[in-house]
N, C-alpha and C positions, 0 to 999 in steps of 0.2 A: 287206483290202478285202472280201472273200465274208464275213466275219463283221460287220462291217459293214452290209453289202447285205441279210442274213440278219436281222441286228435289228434294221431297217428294217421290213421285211415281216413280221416279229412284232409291232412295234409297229403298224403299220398294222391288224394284224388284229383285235390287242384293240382298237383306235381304234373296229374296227366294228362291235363290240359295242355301244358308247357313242355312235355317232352313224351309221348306216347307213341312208346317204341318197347315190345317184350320178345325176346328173344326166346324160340325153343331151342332152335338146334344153332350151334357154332355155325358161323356165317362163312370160315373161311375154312381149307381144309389145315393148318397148320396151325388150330384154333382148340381147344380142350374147353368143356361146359361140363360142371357140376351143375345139377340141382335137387334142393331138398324141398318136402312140404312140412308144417308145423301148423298145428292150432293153436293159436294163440287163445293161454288161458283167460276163465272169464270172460269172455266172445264168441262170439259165434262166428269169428273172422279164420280162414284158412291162410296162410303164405306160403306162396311157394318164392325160395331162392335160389337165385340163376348165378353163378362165377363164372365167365367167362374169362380165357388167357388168350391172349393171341401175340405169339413172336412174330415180331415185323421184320423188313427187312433190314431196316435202318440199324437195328442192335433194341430197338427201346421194342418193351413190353407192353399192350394193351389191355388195361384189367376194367373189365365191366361187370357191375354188382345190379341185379335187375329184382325188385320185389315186385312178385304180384299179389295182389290182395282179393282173397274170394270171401263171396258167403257162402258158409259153412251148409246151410240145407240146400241152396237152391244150385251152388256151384258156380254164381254168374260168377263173373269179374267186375271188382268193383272199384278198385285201381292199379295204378302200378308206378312205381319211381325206379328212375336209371341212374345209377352212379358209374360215370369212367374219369380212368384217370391214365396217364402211362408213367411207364417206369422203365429205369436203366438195370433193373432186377426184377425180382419177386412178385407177387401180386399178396403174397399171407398177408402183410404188417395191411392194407387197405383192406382187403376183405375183413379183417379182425376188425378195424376202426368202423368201419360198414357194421357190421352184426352187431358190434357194442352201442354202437347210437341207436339202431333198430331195437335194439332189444331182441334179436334172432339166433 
C-alpha cells in the first residue's frame, strides 16, 4: 500500500509539470467549490480535494476535480493533478470515478 501511495504522489508531481493549475475559490460567480482535506493512511501525505461545478451558458456543465498533495509536517505542497471534463448534466458519476481511482 505505502508503494502504492508513494506512486501516486510521484505521478501527481510529474502531472504538475504538465498542468499546474490549483484552484481555491470558484473562478466564476455561477460556479460552486467543495473542498475536503484527508491524510492519506500510512503517509505522511495530506490531500486536499477541490469539486468544482460551473453552469455555462451553453446548457453543458463544467466539472473540475483538483488534488492537492501536502506533506504532512512541513505543509509545503508537493503536488497537484486537475481533472475536467463537461457535461450535459451532473458532475457526481465523475467526481465518484475521480475519488475511486484516487483512492479519496
Amino acid at each position: 500500500m505505502k508503494k502504492l501511495m508513494m506512486s501516486l504522489v510521484a505521478l501527481a508531481v510529474l502531472s504538475t509539470a504538465a498542468s499546474a493549475k490549483t484552484m481555491e475559490n470558484a473562478s466564476h460567480k455561477n460556479a460552486t467549490a467543495k473542498t475536503s482535506t484527508y491524510r492519506l493512511p500510512n503517509t505522511n501525505t495530506m490531500v486536499k480535494v477541490t469539486e468544482e461545478v460551473t453552469e455555462m451558458q451553453s446548457g453543458l456543465t463544467r466539472c473540475v476535480f483538483v488534488l492537492s498533495f501536502y506533506d504532512y509536517d512541513t505543509a509545503q505542497l508537493v503536488g497537484t493533478h486537475t481533472s475536467e471534463t463537461y457535461t450535459n448534466g451532473g458532475c457526481g458519476s465523475f467526481f465518484r470515478a475521480c475519488r475511486a481511482f484516487w483512492g479519496v
